[in-house]
TORZA-616080 format. One record per residue (C-alpha): chain; x, y, z. Coordinates in steps of 0.5 Angstrom, whole numbers. Layout:
% TORZA-616080
ATOM, A, X, Y, Z;
...
This chain:
% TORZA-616080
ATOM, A, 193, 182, 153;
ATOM, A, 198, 182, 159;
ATOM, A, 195, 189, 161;
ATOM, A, 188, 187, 160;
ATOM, A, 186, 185, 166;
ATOM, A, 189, 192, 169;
ATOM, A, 187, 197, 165;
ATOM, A, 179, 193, 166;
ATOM, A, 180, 193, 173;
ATOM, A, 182, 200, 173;
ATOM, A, 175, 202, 169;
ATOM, A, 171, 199, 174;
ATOM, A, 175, 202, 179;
ATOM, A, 174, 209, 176;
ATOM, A, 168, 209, 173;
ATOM, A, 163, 212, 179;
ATOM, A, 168, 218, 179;
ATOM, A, 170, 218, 170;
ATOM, A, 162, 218, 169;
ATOM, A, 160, 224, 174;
ATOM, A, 159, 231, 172;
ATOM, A, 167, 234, 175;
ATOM, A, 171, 229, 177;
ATOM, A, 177, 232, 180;
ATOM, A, 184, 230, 176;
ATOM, A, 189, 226, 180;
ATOM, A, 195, 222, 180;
ATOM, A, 197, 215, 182;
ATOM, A, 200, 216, 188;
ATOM, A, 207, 213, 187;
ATOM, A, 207, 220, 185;
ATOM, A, 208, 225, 190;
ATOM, A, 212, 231, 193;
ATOM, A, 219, 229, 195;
ATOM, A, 220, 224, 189;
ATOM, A, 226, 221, 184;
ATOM, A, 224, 221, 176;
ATOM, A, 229, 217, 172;
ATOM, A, 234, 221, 168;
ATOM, A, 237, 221, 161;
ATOM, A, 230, 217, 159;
ATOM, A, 222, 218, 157;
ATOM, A, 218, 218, 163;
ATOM, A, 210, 217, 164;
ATOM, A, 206, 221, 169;
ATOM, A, 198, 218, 170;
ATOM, A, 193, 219, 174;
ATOM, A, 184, 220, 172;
ATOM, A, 180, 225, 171;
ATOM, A, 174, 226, 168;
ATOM, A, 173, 223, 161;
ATOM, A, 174, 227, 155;
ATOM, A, 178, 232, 159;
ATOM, A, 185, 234, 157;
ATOM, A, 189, 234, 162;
ATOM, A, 196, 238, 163;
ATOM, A, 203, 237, 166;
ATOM, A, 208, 242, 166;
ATOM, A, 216, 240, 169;
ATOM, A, 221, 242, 168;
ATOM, A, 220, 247, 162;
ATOM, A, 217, 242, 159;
ATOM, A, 209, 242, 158;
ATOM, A, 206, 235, 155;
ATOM, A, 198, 234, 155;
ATOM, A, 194, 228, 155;
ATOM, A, 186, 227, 154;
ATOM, A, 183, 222, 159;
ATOM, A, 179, 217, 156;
ATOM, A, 172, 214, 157;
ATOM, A, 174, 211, 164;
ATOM, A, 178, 216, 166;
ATOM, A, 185, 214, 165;
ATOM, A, 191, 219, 162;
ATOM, A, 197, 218, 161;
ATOM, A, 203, 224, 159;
ATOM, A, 210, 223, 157;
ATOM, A, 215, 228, 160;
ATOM, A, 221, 228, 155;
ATOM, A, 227, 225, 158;
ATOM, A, 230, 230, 162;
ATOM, A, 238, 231, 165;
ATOM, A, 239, 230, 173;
ATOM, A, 238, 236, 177;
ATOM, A, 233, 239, 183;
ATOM, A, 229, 240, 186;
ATOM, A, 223, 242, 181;
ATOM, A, 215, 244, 182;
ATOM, A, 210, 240, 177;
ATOM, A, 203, 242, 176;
ATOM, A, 198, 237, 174;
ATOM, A, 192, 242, 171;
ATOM, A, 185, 239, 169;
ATOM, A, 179, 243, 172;
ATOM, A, 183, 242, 178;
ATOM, A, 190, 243, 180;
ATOM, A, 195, 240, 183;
ATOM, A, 203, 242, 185;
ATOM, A, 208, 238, 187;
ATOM, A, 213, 240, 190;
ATOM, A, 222, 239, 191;
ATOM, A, 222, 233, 186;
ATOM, A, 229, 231, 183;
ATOM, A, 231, 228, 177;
ATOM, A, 237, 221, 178;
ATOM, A, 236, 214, 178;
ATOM, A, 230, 210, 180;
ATOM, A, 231, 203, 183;
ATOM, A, 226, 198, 185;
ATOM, A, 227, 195, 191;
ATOM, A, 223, 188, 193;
ATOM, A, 224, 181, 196;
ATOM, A, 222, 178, 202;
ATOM, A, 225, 179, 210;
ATOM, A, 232, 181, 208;
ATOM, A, 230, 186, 204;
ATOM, A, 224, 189, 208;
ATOM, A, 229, 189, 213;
ATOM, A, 230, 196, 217;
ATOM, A, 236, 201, 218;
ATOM, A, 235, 201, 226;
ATOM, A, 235, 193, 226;
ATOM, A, 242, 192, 222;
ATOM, A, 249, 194, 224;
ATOM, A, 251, 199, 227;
ATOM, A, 245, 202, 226;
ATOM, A, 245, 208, 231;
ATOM, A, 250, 210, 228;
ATOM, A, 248, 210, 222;
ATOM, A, 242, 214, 222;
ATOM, A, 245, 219, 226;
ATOM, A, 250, 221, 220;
ATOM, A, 244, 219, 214;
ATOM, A, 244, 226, 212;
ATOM, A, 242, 225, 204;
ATOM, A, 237, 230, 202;
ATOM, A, 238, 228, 195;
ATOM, A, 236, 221, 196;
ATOM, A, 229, 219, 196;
ATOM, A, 224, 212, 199;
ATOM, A, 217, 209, 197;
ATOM, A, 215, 204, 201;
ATOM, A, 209, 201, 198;
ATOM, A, 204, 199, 203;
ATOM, A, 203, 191, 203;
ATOM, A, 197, 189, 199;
ATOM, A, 195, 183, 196;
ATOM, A, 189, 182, 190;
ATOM, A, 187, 177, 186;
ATOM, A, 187, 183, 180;
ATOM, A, 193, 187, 178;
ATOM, A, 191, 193, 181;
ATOM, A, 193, 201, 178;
ATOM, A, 195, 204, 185;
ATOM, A, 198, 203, 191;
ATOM, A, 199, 206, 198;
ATOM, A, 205, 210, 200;
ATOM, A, 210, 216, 200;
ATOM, A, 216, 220, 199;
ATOM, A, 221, 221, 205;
ATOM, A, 227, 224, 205;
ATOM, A, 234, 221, 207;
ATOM, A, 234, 224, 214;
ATOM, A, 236, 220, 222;
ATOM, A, 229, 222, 222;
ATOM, A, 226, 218, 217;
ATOM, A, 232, 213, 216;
ATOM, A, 231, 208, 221;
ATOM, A, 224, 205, 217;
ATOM, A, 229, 205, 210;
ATOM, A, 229, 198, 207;
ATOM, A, 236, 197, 210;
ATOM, A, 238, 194, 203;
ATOM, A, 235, 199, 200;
ATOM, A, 238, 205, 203;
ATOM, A, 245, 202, 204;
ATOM, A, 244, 201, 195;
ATOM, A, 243, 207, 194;
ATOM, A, 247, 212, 199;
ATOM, A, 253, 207, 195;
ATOM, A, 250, 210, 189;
ATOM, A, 250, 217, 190;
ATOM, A, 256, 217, 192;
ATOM, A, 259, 214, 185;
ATOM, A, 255, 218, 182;
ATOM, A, 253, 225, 185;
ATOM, A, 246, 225, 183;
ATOM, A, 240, 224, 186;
ATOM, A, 237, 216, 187;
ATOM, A, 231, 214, 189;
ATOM, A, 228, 208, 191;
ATOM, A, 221, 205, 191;
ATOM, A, 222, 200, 196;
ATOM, A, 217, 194, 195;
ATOM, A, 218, 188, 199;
ATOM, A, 214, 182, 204;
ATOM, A, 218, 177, 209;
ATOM, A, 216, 170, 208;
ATOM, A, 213, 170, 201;
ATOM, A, 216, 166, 196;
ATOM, A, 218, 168, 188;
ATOM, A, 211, 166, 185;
ATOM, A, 207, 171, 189;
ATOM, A, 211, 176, 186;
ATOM, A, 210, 173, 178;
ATOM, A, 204, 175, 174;
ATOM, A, 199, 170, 174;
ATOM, A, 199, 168, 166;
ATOM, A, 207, 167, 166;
ATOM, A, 206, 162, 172;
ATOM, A, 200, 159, 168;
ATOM, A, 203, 159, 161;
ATOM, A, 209, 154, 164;
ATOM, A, 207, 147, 165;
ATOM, A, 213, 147, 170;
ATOM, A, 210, 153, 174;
ATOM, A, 202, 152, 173;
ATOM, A, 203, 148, 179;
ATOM, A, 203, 155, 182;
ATOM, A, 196, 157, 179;
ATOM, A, 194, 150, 180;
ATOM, A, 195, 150, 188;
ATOM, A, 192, 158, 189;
ATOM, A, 185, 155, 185;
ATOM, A, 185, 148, 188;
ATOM, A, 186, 154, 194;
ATOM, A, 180, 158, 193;
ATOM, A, 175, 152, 192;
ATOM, A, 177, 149, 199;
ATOM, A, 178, 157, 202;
ATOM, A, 171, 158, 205;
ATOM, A, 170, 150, 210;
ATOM, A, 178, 152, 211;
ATOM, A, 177, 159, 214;
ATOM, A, 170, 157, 218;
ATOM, A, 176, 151, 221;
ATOM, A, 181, 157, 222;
ATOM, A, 176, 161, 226;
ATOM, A, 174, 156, 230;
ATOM, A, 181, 153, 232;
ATOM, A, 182, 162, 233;
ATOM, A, 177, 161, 238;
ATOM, A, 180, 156, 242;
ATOM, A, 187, 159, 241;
ATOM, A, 185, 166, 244;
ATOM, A, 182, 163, 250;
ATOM, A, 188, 158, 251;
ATOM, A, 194, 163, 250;
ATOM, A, 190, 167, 255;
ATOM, A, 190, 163, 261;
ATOM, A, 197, 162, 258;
ATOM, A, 199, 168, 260;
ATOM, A, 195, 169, 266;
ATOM, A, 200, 162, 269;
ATOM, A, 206, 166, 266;
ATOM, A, 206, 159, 262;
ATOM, A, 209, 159, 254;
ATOM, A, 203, 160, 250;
ATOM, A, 200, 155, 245;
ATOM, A, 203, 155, 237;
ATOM, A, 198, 160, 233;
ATOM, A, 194, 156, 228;
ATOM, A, 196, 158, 221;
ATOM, A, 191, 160, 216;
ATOM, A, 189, 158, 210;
ATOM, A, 191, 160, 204;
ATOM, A, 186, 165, 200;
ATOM, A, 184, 172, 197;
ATOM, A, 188, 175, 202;
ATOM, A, 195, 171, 203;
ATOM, A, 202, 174, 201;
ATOM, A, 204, 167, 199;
ATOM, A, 198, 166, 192;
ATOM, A, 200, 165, 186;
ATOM, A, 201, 172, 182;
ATOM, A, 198, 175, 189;
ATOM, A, 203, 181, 191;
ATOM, A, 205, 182, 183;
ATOM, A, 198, 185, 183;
ATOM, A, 198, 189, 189;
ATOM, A, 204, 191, 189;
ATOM, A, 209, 191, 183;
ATOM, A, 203, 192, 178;
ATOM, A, 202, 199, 181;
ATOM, A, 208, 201, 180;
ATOM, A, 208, 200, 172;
ATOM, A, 210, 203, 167;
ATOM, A, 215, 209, 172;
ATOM, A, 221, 211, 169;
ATOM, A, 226, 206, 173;
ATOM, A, 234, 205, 171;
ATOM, A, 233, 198, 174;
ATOM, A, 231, 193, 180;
ATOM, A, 233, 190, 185;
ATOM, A, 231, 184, 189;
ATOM, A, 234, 179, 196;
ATOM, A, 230, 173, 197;
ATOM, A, 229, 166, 196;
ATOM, A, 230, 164, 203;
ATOM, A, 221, 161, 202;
ATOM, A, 224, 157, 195;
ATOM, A, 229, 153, 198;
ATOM, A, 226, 146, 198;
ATOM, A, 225, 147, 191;
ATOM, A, 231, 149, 188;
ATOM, A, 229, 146, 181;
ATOM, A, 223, 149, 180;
ATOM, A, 226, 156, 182;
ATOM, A, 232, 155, 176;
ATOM, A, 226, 157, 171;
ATOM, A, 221, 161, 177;
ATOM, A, 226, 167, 177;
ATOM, A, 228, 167, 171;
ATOM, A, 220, 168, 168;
ATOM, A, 219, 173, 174;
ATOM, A, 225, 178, 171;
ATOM, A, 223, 178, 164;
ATOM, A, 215, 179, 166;
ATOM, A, 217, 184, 170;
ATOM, A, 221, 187, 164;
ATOM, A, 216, 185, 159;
ATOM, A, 211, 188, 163;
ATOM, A, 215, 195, 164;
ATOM, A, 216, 195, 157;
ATOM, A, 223, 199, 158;
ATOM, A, 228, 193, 155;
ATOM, A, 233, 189, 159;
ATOM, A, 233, 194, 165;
ATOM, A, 239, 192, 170;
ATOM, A, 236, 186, 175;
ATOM, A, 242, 185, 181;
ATOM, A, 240, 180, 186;
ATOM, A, 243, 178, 192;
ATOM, A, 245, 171, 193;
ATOM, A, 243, 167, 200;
ATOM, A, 248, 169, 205;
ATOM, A, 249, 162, 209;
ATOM, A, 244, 160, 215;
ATOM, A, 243, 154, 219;
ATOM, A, 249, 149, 223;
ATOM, A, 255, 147, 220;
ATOM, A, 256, 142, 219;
ATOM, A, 262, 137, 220;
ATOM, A, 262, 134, 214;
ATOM, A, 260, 135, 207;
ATOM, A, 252, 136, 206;
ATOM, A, 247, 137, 200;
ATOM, A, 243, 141, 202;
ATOM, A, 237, 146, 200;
ATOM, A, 240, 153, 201;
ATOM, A, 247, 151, 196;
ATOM, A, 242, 148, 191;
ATOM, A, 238, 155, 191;
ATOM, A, 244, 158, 191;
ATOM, A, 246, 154, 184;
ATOM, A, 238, 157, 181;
ATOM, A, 240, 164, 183;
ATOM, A, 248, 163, 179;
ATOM, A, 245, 161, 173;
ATOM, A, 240, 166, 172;
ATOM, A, 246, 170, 171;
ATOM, A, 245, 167, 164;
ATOM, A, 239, 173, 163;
ATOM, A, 242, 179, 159;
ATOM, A, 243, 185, 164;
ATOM, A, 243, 182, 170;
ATOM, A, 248, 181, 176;
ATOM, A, 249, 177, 183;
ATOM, A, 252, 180, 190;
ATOM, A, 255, 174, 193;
ATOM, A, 254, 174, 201;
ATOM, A, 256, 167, 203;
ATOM, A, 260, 170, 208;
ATOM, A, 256, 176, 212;
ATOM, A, 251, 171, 214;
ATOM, A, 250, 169, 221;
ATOM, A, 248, 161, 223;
ATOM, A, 243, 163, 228;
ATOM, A, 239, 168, 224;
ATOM, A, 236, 168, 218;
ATOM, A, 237, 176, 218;
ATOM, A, 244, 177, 218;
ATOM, A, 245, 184, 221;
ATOM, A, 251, 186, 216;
ATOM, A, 247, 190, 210;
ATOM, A, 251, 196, 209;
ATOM, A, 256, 190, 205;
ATOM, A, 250, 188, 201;
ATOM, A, 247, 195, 199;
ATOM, A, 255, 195, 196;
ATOM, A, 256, 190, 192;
ATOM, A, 250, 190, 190;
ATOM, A, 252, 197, 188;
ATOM, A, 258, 195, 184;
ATOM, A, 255, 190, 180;
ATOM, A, 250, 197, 178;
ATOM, A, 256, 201, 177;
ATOM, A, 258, 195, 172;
ATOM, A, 252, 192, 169;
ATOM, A, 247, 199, 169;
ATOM, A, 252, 204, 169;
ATOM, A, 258, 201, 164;
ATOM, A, 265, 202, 169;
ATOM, A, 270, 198, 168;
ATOM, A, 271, 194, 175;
ATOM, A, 272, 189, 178;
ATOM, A, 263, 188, 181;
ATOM, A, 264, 180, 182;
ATOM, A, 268, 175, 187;
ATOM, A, 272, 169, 183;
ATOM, A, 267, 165, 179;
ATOM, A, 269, 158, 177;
ATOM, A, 270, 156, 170;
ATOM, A, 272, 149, 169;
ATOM, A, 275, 144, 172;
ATOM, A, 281, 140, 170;
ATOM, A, 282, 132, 173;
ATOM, A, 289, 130, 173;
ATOM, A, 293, 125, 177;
ATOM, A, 289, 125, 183;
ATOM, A, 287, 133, 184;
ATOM, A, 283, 137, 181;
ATOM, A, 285, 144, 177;
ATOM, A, 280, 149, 178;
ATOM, A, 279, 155, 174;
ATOM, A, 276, 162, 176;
ATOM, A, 274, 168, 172;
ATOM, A, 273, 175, 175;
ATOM, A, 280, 174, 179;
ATOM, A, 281, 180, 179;
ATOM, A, 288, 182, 182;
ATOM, A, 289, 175, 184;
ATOM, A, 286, 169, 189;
ATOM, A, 287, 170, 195;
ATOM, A, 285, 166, 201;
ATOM, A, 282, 170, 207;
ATOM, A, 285, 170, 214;
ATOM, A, 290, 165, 213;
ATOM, A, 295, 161, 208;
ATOM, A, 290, 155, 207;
ATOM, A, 284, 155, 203;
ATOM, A, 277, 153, 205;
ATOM, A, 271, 150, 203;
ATOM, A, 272, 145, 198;
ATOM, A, 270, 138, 198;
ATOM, A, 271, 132, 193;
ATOM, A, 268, 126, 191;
ATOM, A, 270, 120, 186;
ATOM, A, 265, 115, 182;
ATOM, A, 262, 112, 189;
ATOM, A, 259, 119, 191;
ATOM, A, 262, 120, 198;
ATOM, A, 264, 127, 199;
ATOM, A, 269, 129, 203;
ATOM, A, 273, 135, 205;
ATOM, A, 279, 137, 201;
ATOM, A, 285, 140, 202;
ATOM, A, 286, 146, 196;
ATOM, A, 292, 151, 195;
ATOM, A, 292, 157, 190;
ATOM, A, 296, 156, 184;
ATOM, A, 295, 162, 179;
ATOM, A, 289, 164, 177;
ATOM, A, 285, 157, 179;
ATOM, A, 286, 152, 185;
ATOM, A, 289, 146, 187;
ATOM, A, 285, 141, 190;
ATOM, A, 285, 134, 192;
ATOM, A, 284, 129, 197;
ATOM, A, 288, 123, 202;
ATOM, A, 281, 119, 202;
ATOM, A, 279, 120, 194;
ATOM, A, 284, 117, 190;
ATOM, A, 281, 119, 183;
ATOM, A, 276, 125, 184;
ATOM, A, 271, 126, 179;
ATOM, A, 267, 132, 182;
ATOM, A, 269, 138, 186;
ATOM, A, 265, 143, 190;
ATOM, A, 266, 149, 193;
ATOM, A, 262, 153, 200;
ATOM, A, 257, 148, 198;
ATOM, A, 254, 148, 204;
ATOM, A, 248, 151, 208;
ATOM, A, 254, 155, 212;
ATOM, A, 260, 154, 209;
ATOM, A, 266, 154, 211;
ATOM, A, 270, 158, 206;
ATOM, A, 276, 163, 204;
ATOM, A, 276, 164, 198;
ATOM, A, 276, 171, 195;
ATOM, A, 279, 177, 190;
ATOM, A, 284, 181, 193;
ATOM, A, 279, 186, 191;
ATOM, A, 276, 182, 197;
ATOM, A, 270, 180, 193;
ATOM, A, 268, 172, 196;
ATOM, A, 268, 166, 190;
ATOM, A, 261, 164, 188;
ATOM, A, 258, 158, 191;
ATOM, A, 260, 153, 186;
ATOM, A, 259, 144, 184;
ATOM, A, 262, 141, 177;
ATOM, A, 258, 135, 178;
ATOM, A, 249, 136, 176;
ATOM, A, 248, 130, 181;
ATOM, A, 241, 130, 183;
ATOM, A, 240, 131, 191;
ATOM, A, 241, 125, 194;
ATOM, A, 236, 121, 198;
ATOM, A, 235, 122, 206;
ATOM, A, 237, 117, 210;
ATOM, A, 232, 111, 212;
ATOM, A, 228, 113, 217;
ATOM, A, 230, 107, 224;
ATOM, A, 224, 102, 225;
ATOM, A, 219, 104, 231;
ATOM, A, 222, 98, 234;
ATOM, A, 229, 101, 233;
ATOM, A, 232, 103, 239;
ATOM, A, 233, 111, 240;
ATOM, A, 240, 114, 236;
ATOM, A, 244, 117, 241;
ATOM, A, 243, 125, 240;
ATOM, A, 247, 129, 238;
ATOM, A, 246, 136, 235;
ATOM, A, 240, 136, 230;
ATOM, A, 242, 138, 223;
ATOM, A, 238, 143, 220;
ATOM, A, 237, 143, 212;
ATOM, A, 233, 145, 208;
ATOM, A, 227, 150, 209;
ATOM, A, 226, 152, 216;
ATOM, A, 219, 152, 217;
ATOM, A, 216, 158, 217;
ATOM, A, 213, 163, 223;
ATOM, A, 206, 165, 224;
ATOM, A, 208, 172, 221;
ATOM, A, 210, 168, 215;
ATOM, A, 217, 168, 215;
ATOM, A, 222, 163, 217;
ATOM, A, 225, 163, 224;
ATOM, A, 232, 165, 228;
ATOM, A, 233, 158, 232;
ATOM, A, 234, 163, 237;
ATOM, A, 230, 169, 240;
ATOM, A, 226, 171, 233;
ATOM, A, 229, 178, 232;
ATOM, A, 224, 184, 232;
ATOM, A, 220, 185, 226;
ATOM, A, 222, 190, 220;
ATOM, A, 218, 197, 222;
ATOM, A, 212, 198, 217;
C-alpha cells in the first residue's frame, strides 16, 4: 500500500510510452555514468520499456533479466558485488544503452535543509579546498528540487566526478563526509545529495506516516486546509506581486531600500507541504542500494520542538520502512548553536530541538554529530563544515562500519544531588574529560524548586562534573550549554564536545507579560532572539547580518 500510489502514478506516467508499438528501454535517471552502486548487498536497476518486453542488464560479469509489465515498468536485481571500478553496464532491450566508468563502494543519502545544500566554495577555507579536491573515486548526485503532491518515480539530476572543477557546487557536508570516508576505507563513495534550505522534517515525511499519527496529522490537516484556500490566496499574492514590482522598481530607481517581497501561499508547488519533498524528491530515488543517510536540518522546526521528538523519529523509519533495506545507518547532525548569548540562563527553542534530535538516538542504527561549538552567532550557516562531514563520518565508522572508536562527545548519564552540588555522570568519556581552552568548565546552570536558573560553577571530578552554585543552596535540576549559543567547554580528549543536556523535563516557561499600552517605554537594550528566526522570502531563516549567498544549484 505504501507504494501504491507510486507505482499508480508511475503507470500513468509511462502508459502513452508502454502502450506504443516500440518503446525504447530506459533507465531511471539516478542511474547514469560516473555513478557509485552499493558494495557487499543486492542492488536494483530499473527504468521502462515496452510492455511485455524482456530487458537485460549486464555488469560486472553479471547478467540478470527482467520483463516490463503491463505499464512499462521493470526492475533487475544485480547480485551483490565487491568494491572496484571502473566497469561498463549495458542495459538491452530493443535498444541498448551503455553506461560507462561506473564504480562499486559505498552510497550514502545526503538530505536536509540549508546546511546541507550548502556548497563547497561557500565554506571554509574553500579556495583551497577545491584546488586539492582531486578524488576521482568519489561520485555526487544532486537531485534537482521538485515538489509533487504524489510520489513520484523519477527525478532530475547527474553524476559528476570529484574534481576542483566540479567540487565547488558539491553539497559541502556531503563532500567533506564522503572524502573522510574514503579515506578510512579506500574504496569508492558516492553520495546522492538531496536537500532544500528552509524546509521543515514534515516535507520530507510520507503523507500516510503524517496522517496516520493523530499528533502529526496536524501536517496533513494544514496542507488540505491549504489547498482549499489556495486558488483566492494566490489570485491575492498575485495582485500584492503586482504592486511589489512596481514598488521595488522606483525603489531602485531612488537608490532607496526595497519594500519586504510578499510571501506566497502555501499550495501544490511549496517546499514547506506536508509529504511534498518526500514525493519529488526522496521517493525517486527508492529502492537504490544505499549503506546509509545522512541529514542536517532542523533549524525550520525549532518552534516545535515537541512535535519534532515524534516527527523525526516517524520520517527514519518511513524512509527505512520504504527502502525495504532493514535498519540502514541514519547519522544526523545536531543544531550548531546560532543567535545572541545571552547573560543569563534561558530556555529557548534551539536547546529544545536539540533535546528532539538526542533522543531519536533511541532509534536502532542511528548516530548524532554534535556541532554546539562550530556555530557562528550571526550566521545560520556556519562556515566550518570540513568538522561536521568528520564527525559525522566517525559516527559511520562506528555505527555503519562497526570500528571500534571513540565517534561521540561525553553524554550525560545521570546526576546525583548531594550536599548543595551536583554529580554529574558522562558515558563516551573517552580518554578522559577535559575542559577546552582553559581549567574552568563552562556552560552549567543549576535551579532549585523555584525554578530561577543560574549560571554554575563546575570542576572535572573523574568521569563526571562537579557542579554547584553560591545563589541555589539546594539544587535540583542541572543543564549543560542549554542555550541558543552557549557558552560551553566540555569535551573528550579525543576533542569531541559533550551533548547539550537537562535532568529536568520541565515544560518551556511561559514568556514574560508583555507591558500595558500605557506602560512607559523599557530602556532598550540588545534584543534577545529566541526561538525561530522568521524566515526569507527564499525560505530559509536569515543571518542578523548581511544574508550570505545562496547555495549554488
Amino acid at each position: 500500500m505504501r507504494r501504491l500510489a507510486s507505482w499508480v502514478l508511475f503507470g500513468c506516467l509511462v502508459l502513452g510510452v508502454a502502450g506504443s508499438a516500440k518503446a525504447e528501454v530506459k533507465l531511471a535517471r539516478v542511474f547514469g555514468e560516473h555513478m557509485v552502486l552499493q558494495r557487499d548487498i543486492k542492488v536494483p536497476v530499473w527504468g521502462t520499456a515496452t510492455a511485455g518486453e524482456e530487458v537485460a542488464v549486464t555488469f560486472n560479469g553479471q547478467t540478470v533479466k527482467a520483463k516490463a509489465d503491463e505499464h512499462g515498468r521493470w526492475k533487475a536485481i544485480l547480485e551483490p558485488m565487491a568494491a572496484g571500478g571502473p566497469f561498463e553496464m549495458t542495459v538491452q532491450a530493443g535498444n541498448t544503452l551503455t553506461l560507462k566508468d561506473v564504480l562499486v563502494g559505498e552510497v550514502w543519502v545526503a538530505s536536509g535543509q540549508s546546511n546541507m545544500e550548502w556548497v563547497v566554495k561557500n565554506s571554509r577555507n574553500s579556495g583551497e579546498e577545491i584546488k586539492t579536491a582531486e578524488f576521482p573515486q568519489i561520485r555526487m548526485f544532486t537531485v534537482k528540487k521538485k515538489v509533487s503532491m504524489e510520489p513520484l518515480t523519477d527525478c532530475e539530476g547527474t553524476w559528476q566526478v570529484c574534481s576542483p572543477q566540479t567540487v565547488g557546487a558539491f553539497s559541502a557536508v556531503g563532500y567533506f563526509f564522503a572524502r573522510d570516508l574514503h579515506a578510512q576505507l579506500k574504496v569508492p563513495v558516492g553520495v546522492i545529495h538531496s536537500s532544500w534550505g528552509g524546509t521543515p522534517a514534515q516535507a520530507w515525511t510520507r503523507k500516510e506516516t503524517l496522517a496516520n499519527d493523530p499528533d502529526l496529522k496536524t501536517y496533513v490537516d494544514r496542507l488540505e486546509k491549504a489547498l482549499l484556500e489556495y486558488p483566492k490566496l494566490k489570485a491575492d499574492f498575485d495582485e500584492k506581486m503586482k504592486v511589489w514590482v512596481e514598488e521595488d522598481k522606483k525603489a531602485k530607481e531612488a537608490k532607496e531600500k526595497s519594500p519586504p517581497r510578499p510571501r506566497g501561499p502555501m499550495g501544490p508547488d511549496h517546499p514547506h507541504s506536508a509529504a511534498g519533498l518526500y514525493n519529488g524528491m526522496i521517493a525517486p530515488l527508492i529502492p537504490y542500494a544505499i549503506k546509509g543517510a545522512i541529514w542536517y536540518q532542523g533549524e525550520s522546526n525549532a518552534g516545535e520542538a515537541d512535535r519534532y521528538a515524534k516527527l523525526f523519529p516517524a520520517m527514519i523509519r518511513n524512509w527505512r520502512e520504504d527502502w525495504a533495506q532493514g535498519d540502514f545507518p541514519f547519522l544526523f547532525v545536531q543544531l550548531a548553536g546560532f543567535m545572541k548569548r545571552m547573560d543569563q540562563p534561558t530556555d529557548d527553542d534551539w536547546p529544545r530541538l536539540r533535546e528532539s534530535q538526542t533522543k531519536t538516538l533511541a532509534l536502532p542504527n542511528t548516530g548524532m554529530a554534535v556541532a554546539i561549538d562550530i556555530g557562528e552567532e550571526n550566521d545560520i550557516h556556519p562556515k566550518n563544515k570540513q568538522d561536521v562531514g568528520k564527525r559525522l563520518a566517525l559516527a559511520a565508522r562506528k555505527v555503519a562500519y562497526g570500528e571500534d572508536l571513540v565517534f561521540s562527545g561525553p553524554v550525560y548519564e545521570k546526576a546525583e544531588f548531594v550536599e548543595g552540588a551536583v554529580k554529574v555522570s558522562f558515558t563516551n568519556v573517552g580518554g578522559g574529560l577535559t575542559a577546552k581552552e582553559g581549567d574552568t568548565v563552562k556552560g552549567f546552570s543549576v535551579s532549585g524548586e523555584d525554578k530561577k536558573w543560574v549560571w554554575a560553577q563546575a570542576k572535572i571530578d573523574g568521569s563526571g562534573v562537579l557542579v554547584s552554585s553560591p545563589d541555589v543552596a539546594k539544587p535540583v535540576a542541572v543543564r549543560y550549554a542549554w542555550a541558543n549559543t552557549p557558552d560551553a567547554n566540555l569535551y573528550n580528549k579525543e576533542g569531541l564536545p559533550a551533548v547539550p543536556f537537562r535532568s529536568d523535563d520541565w515544560p518551556k516557561a511561559a514568556p514574560p507579560p508583555k507591558p500595558k499600552p500605557d506602560a512607559p517605554p523599557a530602556a532598550k537594550t540588545a534584543e534577545p532572539r529566541t526561538g525561530q528566526p522568521a524566515e526569507s522570502k527564499t525560505g530559509e531563516a536569515p543571518k542578523p547580518v548581511k544574508p550570505p549567498a545562496p547555495p549554488a544549484e
